[in-house]
C-alpha positions in Angstrom: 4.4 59.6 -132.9 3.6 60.9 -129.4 1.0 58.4 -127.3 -2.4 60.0 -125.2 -1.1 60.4 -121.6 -3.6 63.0 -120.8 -7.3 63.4 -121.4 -9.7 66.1 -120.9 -13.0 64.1 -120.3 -16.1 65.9 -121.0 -19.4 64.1 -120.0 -23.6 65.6 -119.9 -24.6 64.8 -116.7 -28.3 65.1 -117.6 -27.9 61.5 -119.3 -27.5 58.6 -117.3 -25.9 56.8 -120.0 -23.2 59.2 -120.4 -22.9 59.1 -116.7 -22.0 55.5 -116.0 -20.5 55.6 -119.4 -18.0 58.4 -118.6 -17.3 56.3 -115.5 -16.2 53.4 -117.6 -14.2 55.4 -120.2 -12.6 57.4 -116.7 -11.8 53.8 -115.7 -10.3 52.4 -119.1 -7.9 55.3 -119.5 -6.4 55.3 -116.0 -6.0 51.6 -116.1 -3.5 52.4 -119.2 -1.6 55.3 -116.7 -3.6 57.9 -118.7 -3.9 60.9 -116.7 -7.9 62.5 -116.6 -9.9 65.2 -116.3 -13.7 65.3 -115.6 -15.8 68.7 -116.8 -19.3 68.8 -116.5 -21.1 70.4 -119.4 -23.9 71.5 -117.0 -21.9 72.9 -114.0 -20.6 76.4 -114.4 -16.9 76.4 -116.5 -13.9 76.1 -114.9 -10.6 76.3 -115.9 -8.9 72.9 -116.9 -5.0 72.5 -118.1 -4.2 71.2 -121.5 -3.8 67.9 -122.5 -2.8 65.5 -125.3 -6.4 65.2 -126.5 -10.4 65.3 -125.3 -13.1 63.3 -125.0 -17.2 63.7 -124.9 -20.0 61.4 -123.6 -23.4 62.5 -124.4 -24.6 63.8 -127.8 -23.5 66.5 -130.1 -24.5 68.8 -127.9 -21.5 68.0 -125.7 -18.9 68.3 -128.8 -20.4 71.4 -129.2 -19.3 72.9 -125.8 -16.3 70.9 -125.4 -15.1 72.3 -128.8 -15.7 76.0 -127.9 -14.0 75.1 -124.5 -10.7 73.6 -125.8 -10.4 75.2 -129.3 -8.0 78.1 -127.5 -5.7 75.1 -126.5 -5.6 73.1 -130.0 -6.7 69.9 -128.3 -8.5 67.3 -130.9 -11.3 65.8 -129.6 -12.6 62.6 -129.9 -16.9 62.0 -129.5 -18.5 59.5 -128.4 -21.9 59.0 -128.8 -24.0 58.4 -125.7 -26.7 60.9 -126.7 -28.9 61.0 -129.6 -28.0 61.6 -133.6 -24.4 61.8 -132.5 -23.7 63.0 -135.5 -20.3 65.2 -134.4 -19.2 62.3 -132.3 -16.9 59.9 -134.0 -17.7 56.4 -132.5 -20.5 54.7 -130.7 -20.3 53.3 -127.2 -20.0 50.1 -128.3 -17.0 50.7 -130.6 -14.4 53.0 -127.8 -13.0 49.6 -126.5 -12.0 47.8 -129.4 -10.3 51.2 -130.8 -8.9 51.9 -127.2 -5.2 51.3 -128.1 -5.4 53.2 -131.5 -6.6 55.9 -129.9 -3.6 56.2 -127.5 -1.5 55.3 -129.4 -2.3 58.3 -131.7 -3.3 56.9 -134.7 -6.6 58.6 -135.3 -7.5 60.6 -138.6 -7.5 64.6 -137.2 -11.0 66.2 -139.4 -10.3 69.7 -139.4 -13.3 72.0 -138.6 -13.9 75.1 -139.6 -15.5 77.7 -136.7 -17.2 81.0 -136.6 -15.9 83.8 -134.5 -18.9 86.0 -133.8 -19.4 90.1 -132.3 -22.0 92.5 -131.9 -21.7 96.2 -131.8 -24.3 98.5 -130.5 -24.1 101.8 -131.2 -20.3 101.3 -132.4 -19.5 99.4 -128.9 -18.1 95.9 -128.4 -21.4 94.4 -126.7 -20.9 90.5 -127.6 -18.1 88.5 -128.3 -15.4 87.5 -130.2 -16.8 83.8 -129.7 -16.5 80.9 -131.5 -18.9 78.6 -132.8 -18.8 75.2 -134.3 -22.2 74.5 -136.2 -23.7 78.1 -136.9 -25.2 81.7 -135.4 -28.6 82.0 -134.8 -30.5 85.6 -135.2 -34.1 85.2 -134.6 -37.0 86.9 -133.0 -37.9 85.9 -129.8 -41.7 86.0 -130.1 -43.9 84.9 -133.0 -43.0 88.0 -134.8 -41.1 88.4 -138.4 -39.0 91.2 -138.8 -36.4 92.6 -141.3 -32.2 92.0 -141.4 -30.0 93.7 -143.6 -27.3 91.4 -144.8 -23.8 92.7 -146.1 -21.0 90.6 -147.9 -17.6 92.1 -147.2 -18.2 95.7 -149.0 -21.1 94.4 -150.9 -25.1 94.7 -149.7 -26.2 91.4 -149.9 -29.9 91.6 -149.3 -33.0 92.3 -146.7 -34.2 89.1 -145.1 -38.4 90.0 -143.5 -39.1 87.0 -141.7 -38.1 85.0 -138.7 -34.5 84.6 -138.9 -31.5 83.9 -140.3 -29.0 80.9 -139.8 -25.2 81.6 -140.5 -23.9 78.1 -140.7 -20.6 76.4 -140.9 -20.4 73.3 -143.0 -20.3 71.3 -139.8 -23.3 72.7 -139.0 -25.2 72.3 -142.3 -26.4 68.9 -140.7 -27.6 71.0 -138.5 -30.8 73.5 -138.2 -29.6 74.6 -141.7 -30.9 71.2 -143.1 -34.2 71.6 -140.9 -34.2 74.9 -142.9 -34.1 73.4 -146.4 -30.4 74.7 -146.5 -27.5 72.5 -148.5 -25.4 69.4 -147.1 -21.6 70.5 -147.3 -18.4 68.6 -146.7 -16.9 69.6 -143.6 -13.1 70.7 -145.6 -15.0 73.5 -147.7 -14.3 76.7 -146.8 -17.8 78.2 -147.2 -20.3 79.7 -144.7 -24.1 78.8 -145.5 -27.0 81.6 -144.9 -30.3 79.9 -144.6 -33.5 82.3 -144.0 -35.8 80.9 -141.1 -39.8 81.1 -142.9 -38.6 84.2 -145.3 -41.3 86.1 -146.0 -40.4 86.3 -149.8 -40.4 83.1 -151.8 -37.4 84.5 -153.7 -35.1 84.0 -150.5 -33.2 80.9 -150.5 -30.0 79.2 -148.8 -26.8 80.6 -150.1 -23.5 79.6 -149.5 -20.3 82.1 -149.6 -16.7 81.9 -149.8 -15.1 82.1 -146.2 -12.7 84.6 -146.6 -15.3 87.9 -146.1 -16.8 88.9 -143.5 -20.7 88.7 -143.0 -22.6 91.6 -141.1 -25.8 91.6 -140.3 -28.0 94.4 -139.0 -31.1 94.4 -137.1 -33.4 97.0 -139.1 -35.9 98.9 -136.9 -35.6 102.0 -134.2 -33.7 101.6 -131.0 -36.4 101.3 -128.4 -39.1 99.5 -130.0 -39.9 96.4 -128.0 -38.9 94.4 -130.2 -37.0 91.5 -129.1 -34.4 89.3 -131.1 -32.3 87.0 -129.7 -28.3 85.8 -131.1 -27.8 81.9 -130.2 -24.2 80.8 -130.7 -24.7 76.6 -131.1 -28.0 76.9 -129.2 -25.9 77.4 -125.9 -24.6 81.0 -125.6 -27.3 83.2 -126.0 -27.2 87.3 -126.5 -30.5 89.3 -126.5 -29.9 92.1 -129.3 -31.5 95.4 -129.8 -32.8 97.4 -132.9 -29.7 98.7 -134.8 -27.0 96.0 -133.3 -24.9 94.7 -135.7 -24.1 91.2 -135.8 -20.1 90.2 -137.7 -19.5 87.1 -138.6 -16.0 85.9 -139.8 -13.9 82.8 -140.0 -12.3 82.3 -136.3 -8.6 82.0 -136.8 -8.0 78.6 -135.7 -9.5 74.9 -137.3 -11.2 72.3 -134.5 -9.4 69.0 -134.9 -12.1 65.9 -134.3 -10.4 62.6 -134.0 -11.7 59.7 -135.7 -10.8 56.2 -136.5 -9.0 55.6 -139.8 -12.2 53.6 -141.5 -14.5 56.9 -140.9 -16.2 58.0 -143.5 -18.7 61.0 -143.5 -20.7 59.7 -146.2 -21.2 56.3 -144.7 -21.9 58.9 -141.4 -25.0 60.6 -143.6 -26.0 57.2 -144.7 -26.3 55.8 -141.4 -27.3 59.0 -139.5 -29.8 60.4 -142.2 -30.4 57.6 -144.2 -29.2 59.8 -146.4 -30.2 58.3 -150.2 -32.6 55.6 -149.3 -35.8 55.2 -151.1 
């Protein structure tokens, strides 16, 4: 089994834990001849090369660009939580040292993830995309405003969503805004993607989740012109303002994001501890 000689470190420089944190993980691995690095998740990207593997420091915001950043080179990543829920990272601070030599010695558990690549056409014209995303595709108005979305399913009309929004999730992302929106919990190996309505104006409307294999277009109902404004949010961080009569496709992206974590991790003991998920 190959060893970690090279690391990609990704760090949020907003958070002065991550900071000195980064600094002391930067330290650690070039004390073990490990070669790294350092990308900024708030300076401008720049090109990196590949290595044996990536790491974050800050929360899951930082997975959630490091991912879209290094999915093209099949790197695994490996969180670690210097940020808030954490909940895509796979260690705490505290625990990186003690797992330091199974970690380069490459004996961490590889969690496939399952991404969305996302377009938008307007008027028949590339406009957007393909990008990926990790935890879901936001389409939502950008004022106080509801308005409608038509929704197909592969060849099949799905439905008409009036109201705020819809979230396309992946099950990574079901911990996500999809849970804030009443929408399901889902292992991360299913291949499903989860359509949660953001304050539907029909009580009928509720979370659904489809098979992965189809692709999901979505089409912003109106006449071009009105000023009307909606807005497509990729993870919360790419952002695309769409216009009456853009269509929005949504398909599986053709490559799995590999998350490295230790052998004992368990994502149910992850909800437990994260959500307190099942306590009275």
């Amino acid at each position: 089994m190959k060893s970690i000689k090279s690391v990609v470190l990704f760090y949020n420089s907003k958070r002065k834990k991550s900071v000195g944190f980064a600094s002391g993980v930067e330290k650690m691995l070039k004390s073990r001849g490990v070669t790294v690095a350092k990308i900024c998740v708030n300076d401008p990207v720049r090109g990196f090369k590949k290595a044996d593997a990536a790491v974050t420091v800050g929360g899951d915001g930082t997975v959630l660009y490091a991912a879209r950043q290094v999915i093209k080179y099949g790197m695994p990543v490996l969180g670690i939580n210097a940020g808030g829920m954490g909940f895509l990272s796979g260690m705490e601070r505290s625990e990186f040292r003690r797992n330091l030599d199974a970690f380069l010695g490459n004996r961490f558990k590889k969690i496939k993830r399952r991404l969305l690549a996302v377009t938008a056409r307007r008027r028949a014209k590339l406009v957007f995309g393909p990008y990926p995303a990790l935890n879901d595709c936001v389409i939502r108005s950008a004022e106080s405003r509801a308005f409608t979305l038509k929704v197909c399913f592969g060849r099949w009309f799905l439905s008409e969503y009036f109201g705020d929004g819809l979230i396309i999730s992946t099950p990574t992302g079901s911990t996500a805004y999809n849970l804030a929106a009443f929408g399901p919990i889902v292992l991360p190996e299913l291949e499903v993607f989860l359509l949660s309505p953001i304050c539907p104006h029909t009580l009928t409307h509720r979370p659904i989740a489809l098979p992965s294999g189809e692709d999901i277009r979505v089409t912003v109902k109106g006449k071009p012109g009105l000023n009307h404004r909606v807005t497509l949010s990729l993870d919360g961080q790419e952002n695309f303002e769409l216009n009456c009569a853009d269509e929005i496709i949504i398909r599986k992206y053709p490559a799995n994001f590999e998350m490295l974590v230790p052998e004992s991790f368990s994502y149910f003991d992850l909800l437990r501890k994260k959500l307190s998920w099942g306590e009275r």
